[in-house]
Structures are given as structure tokens and as C-alpha cells.
ChimeraX commands (.cxc) that place a marker at each C-alpha (Angstrom):
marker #1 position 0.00,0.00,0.00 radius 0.5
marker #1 position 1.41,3.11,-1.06 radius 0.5
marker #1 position 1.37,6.25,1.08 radius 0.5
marker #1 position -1.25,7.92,-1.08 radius 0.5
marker #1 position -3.60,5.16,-0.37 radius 0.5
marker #1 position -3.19,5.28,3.41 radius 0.5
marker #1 position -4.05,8.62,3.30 radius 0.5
marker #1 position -6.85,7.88,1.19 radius 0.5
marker #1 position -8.17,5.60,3.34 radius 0.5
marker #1 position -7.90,7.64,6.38 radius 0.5
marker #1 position -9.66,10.72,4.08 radius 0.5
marker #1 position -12.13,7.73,4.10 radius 0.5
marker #1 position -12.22,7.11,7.58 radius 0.5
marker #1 position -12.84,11.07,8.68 radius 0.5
marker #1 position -15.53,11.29,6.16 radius 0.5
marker #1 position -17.36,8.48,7.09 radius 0.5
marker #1 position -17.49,9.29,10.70 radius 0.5
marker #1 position -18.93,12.21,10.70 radius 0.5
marker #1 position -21.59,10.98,7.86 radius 0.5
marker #1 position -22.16,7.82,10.79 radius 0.5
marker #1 position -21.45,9.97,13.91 radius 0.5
marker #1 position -24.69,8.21,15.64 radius 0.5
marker #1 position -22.60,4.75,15.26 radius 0.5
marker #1 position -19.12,4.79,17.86 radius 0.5
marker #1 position -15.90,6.18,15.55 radius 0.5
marker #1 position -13.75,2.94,16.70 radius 0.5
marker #1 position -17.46,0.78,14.78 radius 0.5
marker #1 position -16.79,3.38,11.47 radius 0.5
marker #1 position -12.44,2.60,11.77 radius 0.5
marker #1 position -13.66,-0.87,12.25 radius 0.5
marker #1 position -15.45,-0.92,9.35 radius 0.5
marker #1 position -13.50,0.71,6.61 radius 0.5
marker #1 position -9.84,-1.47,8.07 radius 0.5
marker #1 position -11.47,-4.79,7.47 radius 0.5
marker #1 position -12.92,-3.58,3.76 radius 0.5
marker #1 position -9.95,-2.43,2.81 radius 0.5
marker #1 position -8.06,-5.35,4.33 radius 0.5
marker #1 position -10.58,-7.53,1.41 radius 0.5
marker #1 position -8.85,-5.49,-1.17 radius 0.5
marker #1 position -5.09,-5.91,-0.19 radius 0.5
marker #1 position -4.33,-8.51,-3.18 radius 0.5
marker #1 position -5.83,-6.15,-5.91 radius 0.5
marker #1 position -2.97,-5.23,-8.95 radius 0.5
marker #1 position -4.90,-1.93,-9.36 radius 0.5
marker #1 position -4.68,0.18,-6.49 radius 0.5
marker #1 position -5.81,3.45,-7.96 radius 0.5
marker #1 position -9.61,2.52,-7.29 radius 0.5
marker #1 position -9.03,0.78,-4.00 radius 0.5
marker #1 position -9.69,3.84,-1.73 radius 0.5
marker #1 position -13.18,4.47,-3.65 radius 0.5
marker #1 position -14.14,0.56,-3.59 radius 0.5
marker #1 position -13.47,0.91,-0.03 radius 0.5
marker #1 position -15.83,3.74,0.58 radius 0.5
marker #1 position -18.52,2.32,-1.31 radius 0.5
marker #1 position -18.24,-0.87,0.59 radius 0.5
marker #1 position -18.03,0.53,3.80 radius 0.5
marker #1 position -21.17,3.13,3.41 radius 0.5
marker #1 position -23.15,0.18,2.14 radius 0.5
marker #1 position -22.05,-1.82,5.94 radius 0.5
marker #1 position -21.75,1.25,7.93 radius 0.5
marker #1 position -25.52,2.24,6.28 radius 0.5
marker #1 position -26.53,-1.38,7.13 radius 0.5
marker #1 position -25.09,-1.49,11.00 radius 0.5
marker #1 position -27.09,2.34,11.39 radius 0.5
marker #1 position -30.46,1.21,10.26 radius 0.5
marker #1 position -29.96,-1.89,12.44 radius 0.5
marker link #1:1,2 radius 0.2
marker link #1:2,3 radius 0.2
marker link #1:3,4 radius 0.2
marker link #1:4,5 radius 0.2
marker link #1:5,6 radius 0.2
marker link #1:6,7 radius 0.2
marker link #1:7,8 radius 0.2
marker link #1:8,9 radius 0.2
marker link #1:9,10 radius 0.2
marker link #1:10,11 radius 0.2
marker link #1:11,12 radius 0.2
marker link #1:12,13 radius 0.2
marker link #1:13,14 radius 0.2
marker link #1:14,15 radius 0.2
marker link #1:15,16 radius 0.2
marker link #1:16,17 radius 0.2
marker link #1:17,18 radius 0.2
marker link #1:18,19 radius 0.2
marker link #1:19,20 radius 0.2
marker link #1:20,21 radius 0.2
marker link #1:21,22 radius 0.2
marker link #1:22,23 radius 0.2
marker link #1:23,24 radius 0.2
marker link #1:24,25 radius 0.2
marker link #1:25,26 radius 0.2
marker link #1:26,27 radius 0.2
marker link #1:27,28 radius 0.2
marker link #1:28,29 radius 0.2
marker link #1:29,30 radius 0.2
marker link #1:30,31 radius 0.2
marker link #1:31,32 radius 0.2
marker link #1:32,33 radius 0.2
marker link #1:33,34 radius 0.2
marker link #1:34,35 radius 0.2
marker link #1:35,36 radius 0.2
marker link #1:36,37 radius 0.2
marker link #1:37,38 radius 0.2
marker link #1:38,39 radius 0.2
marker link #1:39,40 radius 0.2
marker link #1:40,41 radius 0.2
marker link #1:41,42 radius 0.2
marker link #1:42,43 radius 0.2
marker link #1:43,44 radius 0.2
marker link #1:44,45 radius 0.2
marker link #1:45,46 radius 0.2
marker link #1:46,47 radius 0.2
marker link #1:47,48 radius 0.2
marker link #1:48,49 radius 0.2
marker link #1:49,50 radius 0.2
marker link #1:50,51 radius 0.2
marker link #1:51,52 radius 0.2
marker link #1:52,53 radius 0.2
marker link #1:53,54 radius 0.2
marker link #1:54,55 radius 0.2
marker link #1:55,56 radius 0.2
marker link #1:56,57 radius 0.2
marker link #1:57,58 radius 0.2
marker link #1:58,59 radius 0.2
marker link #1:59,60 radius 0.2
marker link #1:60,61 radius 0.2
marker link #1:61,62 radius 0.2
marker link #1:62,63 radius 0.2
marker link #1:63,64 radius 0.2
marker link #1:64,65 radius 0.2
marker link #1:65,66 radius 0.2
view
């Protein structure tokens, strides 16, 4: 993982807990570290951060409405 993905994914990370700030901020880190570890064998990186977002929204959505 390069270092423009890490700070992708913690971009990701801030974003999403404040969209989800009803659900505990360690639930959103949670979250978004075990999507993105689902992607860590991916060639193409580029889209990794934004597959991870999507993922995560659809979970984090899911776990809110719960």
C-alpha cells in the first residue's frame, strides 16, 4: 500500500465518521480497516480507496439502520 492510499483511506475514515457519527468512531475505523483489508491482493490500487468507501457506506448504512 502506497502512502497515497493510506491517506486515502484515512480521508475515508474522517468522512465516514462524521456521515455515521450516531454509530461509535472505533465501529466506522472498524469498518472501513477490514474492507480495505478484502482489497489488499488487488494489482490496481488506484480505485481501491473508492471501492473501499462504497463498501463501507453500504455496511456502515446497514449497522445504522440496524
Amino acid at each position: 500500500m502506497t502512502r497515497e492510499e493510506q491517506r486515502d483511506v484515512a480521508l475515508v475514515i474522517e468522512r465516514l465518521k462524521q456521515h455515521y457519527a450516531q454509530l461509535p468512531e472505533t465501529t466506522v475505523t472498524a469498518v472501513v480497516t477490514a474492507v480495505h483489508a478484502k482489497f489488499r491482493n488487488v494489482r490496481t490500487r488506484s480505485l481501491v480507496p473508492a471501492l473501499v468507501e462504497r463498501f463501507s457506506t453500504r455496511e456502515l448504512t446497514h449497522l445504522a439502520t440496524a
